[in-house]
N, C-alpha and C positions, 0 to 999 in steps of 0.2 A: 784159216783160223786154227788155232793150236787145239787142241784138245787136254783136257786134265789126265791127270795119272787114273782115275778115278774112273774116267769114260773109257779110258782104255780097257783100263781092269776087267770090266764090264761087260766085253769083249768075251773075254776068255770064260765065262761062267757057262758049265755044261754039270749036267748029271753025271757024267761018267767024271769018276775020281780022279783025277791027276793031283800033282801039288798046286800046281798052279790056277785047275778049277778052285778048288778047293778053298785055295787061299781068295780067288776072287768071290767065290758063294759067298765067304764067312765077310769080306769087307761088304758087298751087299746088303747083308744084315749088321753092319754094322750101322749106327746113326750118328756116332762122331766124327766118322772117318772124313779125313780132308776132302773131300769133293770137288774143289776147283783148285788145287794144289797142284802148281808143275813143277815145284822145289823138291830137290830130291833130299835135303837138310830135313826140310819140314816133313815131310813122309817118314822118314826112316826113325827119326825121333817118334812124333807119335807111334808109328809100329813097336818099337823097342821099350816105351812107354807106358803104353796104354792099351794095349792088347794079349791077348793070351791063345790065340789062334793062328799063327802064325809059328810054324815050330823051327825055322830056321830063316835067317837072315836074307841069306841065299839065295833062295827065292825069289824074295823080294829084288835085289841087285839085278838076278838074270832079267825077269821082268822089266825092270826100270830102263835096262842098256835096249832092249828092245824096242820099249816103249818111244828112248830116245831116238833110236834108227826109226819108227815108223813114223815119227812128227820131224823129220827134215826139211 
């Protein structure tokens, strides 16, 4: 079974600052966020939309091709 972008995310949440904790901390708290989302259309949109925590695109992208390589 596939997992969402969201459980991966999920994954990466630590104390220690990287961008990537960071960005998953703040999706953690967020309660909008797509949750069962494996659309990368649908992610990026709400990111670029609707959030203000998230300071570069980029990120998110490294993240996603990852995400893509670990759900093969």
């Amino acid at each position: 079974m596939r997992r969402s972008f969201y459980h991966y995310l999920m994954t990466l949440r630590a104390p220690k600052k990287t961008k990537e904790s960071q960005f998953a901390n703040d999706a953690a708290k967020d309660i909008q966020f797509p949750k069962q989302s494996e659309d990368y259309h649908e992610l990026s949109t709400y990111l670029e939309m609707n959030t203000d925590y998230l300071e570069n695109m980029y990120i998110f992208d490294e993240l996603w091709e990852k995400y893509v390589e670990n759900n093969k």
